[in-house]
ZAMARGU-4260 file (C-alpha; in steps of 0.2 Angstrom, whole numbers, plus 5000, padded with zeros to 4 digits):
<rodrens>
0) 4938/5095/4749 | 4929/5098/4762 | 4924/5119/4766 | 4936/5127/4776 | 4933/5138/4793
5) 4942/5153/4798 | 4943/5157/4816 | 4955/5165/4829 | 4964/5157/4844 | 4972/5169/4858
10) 4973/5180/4843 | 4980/5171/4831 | 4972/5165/4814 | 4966/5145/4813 | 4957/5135/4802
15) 4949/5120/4802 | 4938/5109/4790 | 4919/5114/4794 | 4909/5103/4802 | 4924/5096/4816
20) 4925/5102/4834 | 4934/5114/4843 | 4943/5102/4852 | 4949/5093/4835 | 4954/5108/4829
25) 4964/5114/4842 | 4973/5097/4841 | 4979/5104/4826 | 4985/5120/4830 | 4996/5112/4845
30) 4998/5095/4840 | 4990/5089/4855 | 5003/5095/4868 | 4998/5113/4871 | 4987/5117/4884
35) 4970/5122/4884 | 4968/5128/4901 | 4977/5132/4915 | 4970/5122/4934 | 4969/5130/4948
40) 4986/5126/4953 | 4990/5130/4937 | 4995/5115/4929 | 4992/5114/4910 | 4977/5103/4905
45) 4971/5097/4890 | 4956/5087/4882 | 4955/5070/4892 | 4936/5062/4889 | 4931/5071/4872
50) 4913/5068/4877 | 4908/5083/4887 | 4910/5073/4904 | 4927/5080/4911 | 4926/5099/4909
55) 4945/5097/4907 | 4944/5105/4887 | 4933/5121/4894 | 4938/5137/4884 | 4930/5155/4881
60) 4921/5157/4864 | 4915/5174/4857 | 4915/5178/4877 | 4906/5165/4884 | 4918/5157/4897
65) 4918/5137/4900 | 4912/5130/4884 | 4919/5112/4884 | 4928/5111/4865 | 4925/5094/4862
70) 4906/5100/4860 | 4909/5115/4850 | 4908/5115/4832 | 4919/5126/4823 | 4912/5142/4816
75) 4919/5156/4805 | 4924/5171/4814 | 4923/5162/4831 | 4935/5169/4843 | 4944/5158/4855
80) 4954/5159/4871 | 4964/5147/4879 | 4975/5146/4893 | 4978/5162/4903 | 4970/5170/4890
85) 4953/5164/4894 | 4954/5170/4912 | 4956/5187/4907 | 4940/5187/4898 | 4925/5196/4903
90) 4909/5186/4908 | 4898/5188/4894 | 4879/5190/4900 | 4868/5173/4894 | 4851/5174/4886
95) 4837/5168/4898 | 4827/5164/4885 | 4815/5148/4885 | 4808/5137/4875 | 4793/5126/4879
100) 4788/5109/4873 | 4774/5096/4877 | 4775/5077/4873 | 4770/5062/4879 | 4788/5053/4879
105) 4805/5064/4881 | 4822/5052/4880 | 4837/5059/4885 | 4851/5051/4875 | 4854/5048/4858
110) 4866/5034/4859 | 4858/5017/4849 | 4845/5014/4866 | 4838/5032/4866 | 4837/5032/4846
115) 4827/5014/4847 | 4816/5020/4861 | 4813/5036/4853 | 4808/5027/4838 | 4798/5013/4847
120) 4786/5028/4854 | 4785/5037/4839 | 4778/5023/4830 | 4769/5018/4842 | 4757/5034/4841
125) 4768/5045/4856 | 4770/5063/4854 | 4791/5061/4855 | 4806/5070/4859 | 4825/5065/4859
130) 4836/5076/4867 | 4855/5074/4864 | 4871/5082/4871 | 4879/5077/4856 | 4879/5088/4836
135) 4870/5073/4830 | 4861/5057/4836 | 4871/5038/4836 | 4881/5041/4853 | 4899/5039/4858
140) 4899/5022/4846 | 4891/5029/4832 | 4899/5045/4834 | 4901/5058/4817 | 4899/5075/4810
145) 4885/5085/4807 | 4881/5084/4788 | 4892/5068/4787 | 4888/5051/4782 | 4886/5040/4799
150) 4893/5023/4801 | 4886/5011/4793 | 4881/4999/4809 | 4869/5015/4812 | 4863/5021/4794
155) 4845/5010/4796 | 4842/5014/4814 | 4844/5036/4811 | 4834/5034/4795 | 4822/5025/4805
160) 4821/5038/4817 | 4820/5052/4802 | 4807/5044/4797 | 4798/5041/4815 | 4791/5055/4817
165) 4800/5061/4832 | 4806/5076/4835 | 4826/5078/4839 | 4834/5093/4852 | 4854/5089/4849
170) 4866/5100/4859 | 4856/5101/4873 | 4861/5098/4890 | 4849/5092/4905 | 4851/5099/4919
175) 4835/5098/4931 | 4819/5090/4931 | 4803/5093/4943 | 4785/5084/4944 | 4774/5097/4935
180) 4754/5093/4937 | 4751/5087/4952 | 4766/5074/4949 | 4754/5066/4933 | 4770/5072/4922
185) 4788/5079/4922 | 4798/5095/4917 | 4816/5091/4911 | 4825/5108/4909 | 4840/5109/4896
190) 4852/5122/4892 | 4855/5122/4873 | 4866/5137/4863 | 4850/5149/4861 | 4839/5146/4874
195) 4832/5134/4891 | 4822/5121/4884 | 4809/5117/4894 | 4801/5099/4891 | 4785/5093/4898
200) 4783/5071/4897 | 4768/5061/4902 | 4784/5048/4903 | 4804/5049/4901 | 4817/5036/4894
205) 4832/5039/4902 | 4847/5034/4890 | 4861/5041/4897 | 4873/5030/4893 | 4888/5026/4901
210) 4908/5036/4903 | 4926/5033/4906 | 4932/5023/4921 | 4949/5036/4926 | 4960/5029/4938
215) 4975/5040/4945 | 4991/5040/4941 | 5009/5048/4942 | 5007/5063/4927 | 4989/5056/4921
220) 4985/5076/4921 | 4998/5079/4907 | 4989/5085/4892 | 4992/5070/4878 | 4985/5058/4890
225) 4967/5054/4884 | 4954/5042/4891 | 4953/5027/4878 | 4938/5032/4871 | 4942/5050/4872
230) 4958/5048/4860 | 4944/5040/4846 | 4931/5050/4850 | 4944/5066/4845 | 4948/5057/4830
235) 4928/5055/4825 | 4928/5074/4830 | 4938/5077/4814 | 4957/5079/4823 | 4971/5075/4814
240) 4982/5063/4823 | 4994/5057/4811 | 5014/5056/4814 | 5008/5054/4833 | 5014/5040/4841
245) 5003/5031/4852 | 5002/5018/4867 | 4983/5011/4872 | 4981/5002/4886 | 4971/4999/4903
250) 4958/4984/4901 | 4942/4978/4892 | 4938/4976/4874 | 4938/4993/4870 | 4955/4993/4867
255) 4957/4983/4851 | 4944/4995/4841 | 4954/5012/4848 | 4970/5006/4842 | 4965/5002/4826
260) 4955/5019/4826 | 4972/5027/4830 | 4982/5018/4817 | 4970/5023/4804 | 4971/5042/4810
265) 4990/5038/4804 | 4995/5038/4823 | 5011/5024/4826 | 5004/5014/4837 | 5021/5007/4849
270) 5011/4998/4858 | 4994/4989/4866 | 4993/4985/4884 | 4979/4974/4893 | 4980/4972/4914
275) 4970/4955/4914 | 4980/4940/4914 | 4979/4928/4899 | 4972/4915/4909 | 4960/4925/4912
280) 4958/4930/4893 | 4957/4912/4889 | 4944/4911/4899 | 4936/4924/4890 | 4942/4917/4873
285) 4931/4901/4874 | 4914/4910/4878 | 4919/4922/4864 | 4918/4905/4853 | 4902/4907/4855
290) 4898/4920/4845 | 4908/4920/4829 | 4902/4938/4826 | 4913/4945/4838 | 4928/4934/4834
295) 4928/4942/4817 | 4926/4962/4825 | 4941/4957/4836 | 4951/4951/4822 | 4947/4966/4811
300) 4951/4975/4825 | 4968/4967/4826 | 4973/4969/4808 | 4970/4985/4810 | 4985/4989/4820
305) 4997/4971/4815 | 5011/4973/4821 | 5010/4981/4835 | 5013/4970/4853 | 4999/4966/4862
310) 5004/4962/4880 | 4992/4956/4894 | 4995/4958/4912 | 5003/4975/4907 | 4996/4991/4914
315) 5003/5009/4911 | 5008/5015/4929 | 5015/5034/4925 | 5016/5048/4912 | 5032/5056/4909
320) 5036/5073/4902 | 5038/5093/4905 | 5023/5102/4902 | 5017/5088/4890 | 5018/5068/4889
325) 5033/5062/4882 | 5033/5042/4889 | 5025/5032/4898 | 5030/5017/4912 | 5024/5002/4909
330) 5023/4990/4923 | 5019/4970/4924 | 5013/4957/4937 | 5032/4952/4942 | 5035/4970/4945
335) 5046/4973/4929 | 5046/4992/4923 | 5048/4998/4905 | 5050/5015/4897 | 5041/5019/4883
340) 5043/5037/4873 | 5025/5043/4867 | 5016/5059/4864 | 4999/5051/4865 | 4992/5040/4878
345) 4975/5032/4877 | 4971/5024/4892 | 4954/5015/4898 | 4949/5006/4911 | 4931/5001/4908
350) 4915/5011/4909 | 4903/5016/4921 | 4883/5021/4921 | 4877/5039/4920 | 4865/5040/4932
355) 4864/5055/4938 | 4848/5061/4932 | 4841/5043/4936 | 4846/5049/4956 | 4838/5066/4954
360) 4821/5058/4948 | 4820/5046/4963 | 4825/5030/4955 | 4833/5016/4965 | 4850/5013/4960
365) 4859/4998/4962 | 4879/4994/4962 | 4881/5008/4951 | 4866/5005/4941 | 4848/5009/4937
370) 4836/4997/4941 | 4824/4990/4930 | 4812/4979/4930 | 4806/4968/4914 | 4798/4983/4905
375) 4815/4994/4909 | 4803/5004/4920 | 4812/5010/4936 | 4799/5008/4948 | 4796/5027/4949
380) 4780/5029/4941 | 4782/5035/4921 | 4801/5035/4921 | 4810/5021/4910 | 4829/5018/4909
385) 4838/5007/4893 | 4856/5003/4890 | 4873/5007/4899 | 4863/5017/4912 | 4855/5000/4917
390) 4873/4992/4918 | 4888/4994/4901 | 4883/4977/4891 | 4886/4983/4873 | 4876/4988/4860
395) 4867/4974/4856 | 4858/4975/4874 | 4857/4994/4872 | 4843/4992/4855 | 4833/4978/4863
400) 4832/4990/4881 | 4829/5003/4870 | 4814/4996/4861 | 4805/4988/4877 | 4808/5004/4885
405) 4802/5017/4872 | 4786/5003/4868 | 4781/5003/4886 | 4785/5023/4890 | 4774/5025/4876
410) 4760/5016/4884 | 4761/5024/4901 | 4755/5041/4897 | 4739/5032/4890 | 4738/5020/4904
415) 4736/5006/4892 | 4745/4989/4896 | 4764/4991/4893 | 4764/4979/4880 | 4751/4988/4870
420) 4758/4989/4849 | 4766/4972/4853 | 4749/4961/4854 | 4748/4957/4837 | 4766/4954/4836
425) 4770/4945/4852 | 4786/4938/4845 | 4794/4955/4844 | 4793/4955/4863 | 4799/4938/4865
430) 4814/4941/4853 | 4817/4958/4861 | 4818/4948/4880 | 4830/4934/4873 | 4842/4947/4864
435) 4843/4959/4879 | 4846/4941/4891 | 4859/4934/4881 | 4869/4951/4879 | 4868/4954/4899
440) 4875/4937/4901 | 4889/4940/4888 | 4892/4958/4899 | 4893/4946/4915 | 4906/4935/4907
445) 4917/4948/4900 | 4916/4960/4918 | 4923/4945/4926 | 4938/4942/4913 | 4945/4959/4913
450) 4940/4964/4932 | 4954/4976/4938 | 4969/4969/4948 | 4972/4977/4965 | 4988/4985/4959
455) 4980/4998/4951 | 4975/5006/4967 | 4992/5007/4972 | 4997/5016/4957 | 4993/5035/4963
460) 5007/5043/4974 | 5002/5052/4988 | 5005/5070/4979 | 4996/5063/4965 | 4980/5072/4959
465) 4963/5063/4961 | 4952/5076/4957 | 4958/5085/4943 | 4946/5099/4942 | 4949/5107/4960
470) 4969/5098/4960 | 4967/5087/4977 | 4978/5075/4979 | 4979/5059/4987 | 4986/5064/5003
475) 4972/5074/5010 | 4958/5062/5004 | 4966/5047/5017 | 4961/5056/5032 | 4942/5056/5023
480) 4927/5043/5028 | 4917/5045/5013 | 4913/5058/4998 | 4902/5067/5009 | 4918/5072/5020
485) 4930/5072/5006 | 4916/5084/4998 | 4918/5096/5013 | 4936/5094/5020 | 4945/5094/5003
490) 4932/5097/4990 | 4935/5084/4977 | 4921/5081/4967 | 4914/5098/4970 | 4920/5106/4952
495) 4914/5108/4935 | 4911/5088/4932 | 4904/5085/4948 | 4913/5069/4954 | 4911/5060/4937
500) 4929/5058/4936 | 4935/5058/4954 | 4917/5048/4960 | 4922/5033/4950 | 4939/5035/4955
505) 4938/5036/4973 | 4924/5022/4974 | 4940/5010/4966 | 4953/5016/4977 | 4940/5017/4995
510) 4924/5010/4992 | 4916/5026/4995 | 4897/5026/4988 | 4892/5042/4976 | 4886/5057/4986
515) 4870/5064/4984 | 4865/5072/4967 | 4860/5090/4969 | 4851/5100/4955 | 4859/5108/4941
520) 4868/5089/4939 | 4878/5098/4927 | 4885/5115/4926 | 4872/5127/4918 | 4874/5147/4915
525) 4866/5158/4927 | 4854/5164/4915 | 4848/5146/4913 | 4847/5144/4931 | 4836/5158/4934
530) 4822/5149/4923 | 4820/5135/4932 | 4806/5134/4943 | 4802/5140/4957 | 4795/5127/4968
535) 4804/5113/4967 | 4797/5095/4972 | 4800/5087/4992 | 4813/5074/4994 | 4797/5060/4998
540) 4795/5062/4976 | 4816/5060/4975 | 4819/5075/4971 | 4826/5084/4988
</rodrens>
């Protein structure tokens, strides 16, 4: 039996297995229905993303106001305020402490690119160091608790990097960089629990991964609607999700391994909706026959929740309930509408690149991506970029990125050729180019099958919420030309998240392009803040 935490919550006792999150653990204590917050219209929220990216799940810990749960690791005699409660509580004073380090190569990401870069320059002689949001390395896919054993697709690859040489920073945030040394290296600052760690690189992989696409929808803010990979990244937190009963849907592949996930939390999975056509999943079918592989994830995937419909062009197109989801709508192509009851929504409508720290170093970015060129370098001089951040292709094109851009960042800082480590074994590079190729191709092929159908841009109502951190709705956001404006007139996208829900969203619903990214690019404490430095560079180095 696993050890036991004891804790408080708006002054009440909780416990909770050690080694889960906050967030999990609070899914316990109100079965996922009671709020954890209040918005500033006072709406009760509750955890939407699990991943640190929504600042819906923000609480106050021993004082400290804002601390997103889902990245919170329960400790004994933590105290916890939710709600109202949390408002009350007086803003506790943060240490301005710092850290400093030196390397050659700094990755930011520990998702399966920035673990196979990290490793690549470690082994390749580069002074290296990996630093992850996340309790422990292996990403959103390879998610688990600190102290537990990971999933078996990424045992070889964190032993490797144990044994790499590289030294790991987990649960730490980036928030700002700045061209230190007459612009021959880089300073990444990070707020971690202690202290601002302070990290100077002759040369940075950026593995930041990708998100949640959100869409709106009528009651999308009730709390018991999660993002599809939110609902299984809770249950990797350690929540306990059974006697829940469950509907999934939105589009992409993603699906299938989250509604299996759920049924094996002991969730009853009513249902599994997918808004492509199945024409256009045959389509997708006969390239899939390609690659046996996958056909037998996706029918694993499918036994794991047999039995349960799985219906194509289907979409969920409104959240039903009082204070909490209680049903959902489900809507078709020929306009037919079906009421399903539910306390848990998990719903997903593809991913979208990080690149916000890509933006605030200069590099170009490209219909929503980084770009690369053959070595994963971004064109700005020392900076590398691997996996979802380049474009979402999977895992398979996350490692290969990953090891060409950790072998070539390693390199850089010497100014030997970027292919230096692989001479004496030029097939690596060749295999690594040819793996990396066919995955993009197979990322092409599936973007096209399950590329979202106009209907769901129709779905918000004008008095529905777009930008759940500051509550603007629809209305006000027509009479906008761009996120600049909408920015100004009716400040969506200016909370805690930044836009990383609401950008995404509103880019769907108008073709407005991202804003500008400003430094912090993520909230940070004040006491973080006032370390950074002073002089910061000019916008000609792409970091105005």
């Amino acid at each position: 039996m696993p050890e036991t935490i004891a804790f408080t919550c708006d002054g009440r006792a909780v416990s909770a297995p050690a080694g889960i999150t906050l967030a999990a653990a609070l899914e316990g204590v109100g079965g996922g229905r009671a709020p954890l917050r209040r918005s500033v219209i006072g709406e009760p929220r509750g955890v939407l993303c699990a991943m640190g990216v929504c600042y819906e799940c923000r609480v106050t810990v021993d004082g400290r106001p804002h601390r997103r749960a889902c990245l919170e690791i329960v400790r004994e005699g933590m105290d916890v305020r939710t709600g109202e409660e949390s408002v009350s509580c007086q803003l506790s004073a943060v240490s301005s402490e710092r850290e400093a380090l030196e390397c050659d190569v700094a990755v930011v990401g520990g998702g399966p690119a920035g673990v196979a870069a990290a490793c690549r320059a470690a082994e390749a002689g580069a002074r290296t160091v990996l630093l992850d949001e996340g309790a422990a390395p292996g990403g959103q896919i390879h998610r688990h608790l600190p102290g537990r054993e990971a999933p078996p697709a990424a045992r070889a690859w964190l032993a490797r990097l144990a044994q790499s040489g590289a030294e790991v920073r987990a649960r730490v945030s980036v928030f700002d960089a700045v061209r230190v040394d007459a612009g021959e290296a880089w300073r990444l600052l990070a707020e971690g629990a202690e202290a601002v760690l302070a990290v100077t690189a002759r040369a940075i992989v950026l593995a930041t991964g990708s998100r949640e696409l959100f869409l709106p929808f009528p009651g999308w803010t009730l709390p018991g609607v999660y993002g599809a990979g939110g609902a299984q990244a809770l249950w990797k937190s350690g929540a306990s999700l059974a006697g829940r009963t469950a509907i999934v849907g939105g589009s992409g592949p993603l699906l299938l391994p989250v509604a299996a996930s759920l049924a094996k939390a002991g969730a009853r999975v009513a249902g599994v909706v997918e808004q492509a056509g199945v024409s256009s999943l045959a389509g997708f079918a006969i390239r899939l026959g390609r690659s046996p592989s996958r056909i037998r994830e996706a029918v694993r995937y499918r036994r794991g929740f047999a039995g349960t419909p799985y219906r194509t062009g289907t979409w969920i197109a409104e959240a039903r309930g009082s204070g909490r989801l209680e049903g959902v709508v489900l809507a078709d192509a020929r306009g037919r509408g079906r009421e399903i009851a539910c306390d848990l929504a998990a719903i997903g409508w593809g991913l979208t690149p990080n690149t916000e720290l890509a933006r605030l170093l200069g590099c170009r970015i490209t219909e929503g991506r980084v770009a690369v060129d053959e070595r994963q370098e971004t064109g700005v001089p020392g900076v590398f970029c691997a996996g979802e951040a380049c474009g979402v292709a999977g895992v398979e094109a996350a490692i290969a990125e990953g090891q060409i851009a950790g072998g070539a960042a390693s390199a850089a800082p010497r100014r030997l050729d970027p292919k230096a480590g692989w001479e004496k074994e030029p097939w690596d590079w060749r295999r690594l180019t040819r793996a990396r190729a066919a995955a993009r191709s197979f990322a092409g092929a599936m973007q096209r099958a399950f590329r979202l159908r106009p209907e769901l841009a129709r779905l918000a109502r004008e008095d529905t919420l777009v930008c759940r951190c500051e509550d603007v709705a629809l209305r006000p956001l027509r009479a906008c030309n761009g996120m600049r404006e909408a920015k100004l007139a009716a400040r969506a996208g200016m909370g805690p998240c930044q836009g990383r829900v609401c950008g995404p969203a509103l880019a769907f619903l108008f073709g407005w392009d991202s804003d500008t990214v400003r430094t912090p690019i993520q909230p940070a404490a004040l006491g973080a803040l006032g370390v950074a430095p002073a002089g910061r560079a000019s916008e000609e180095e792409g970091l105005g």
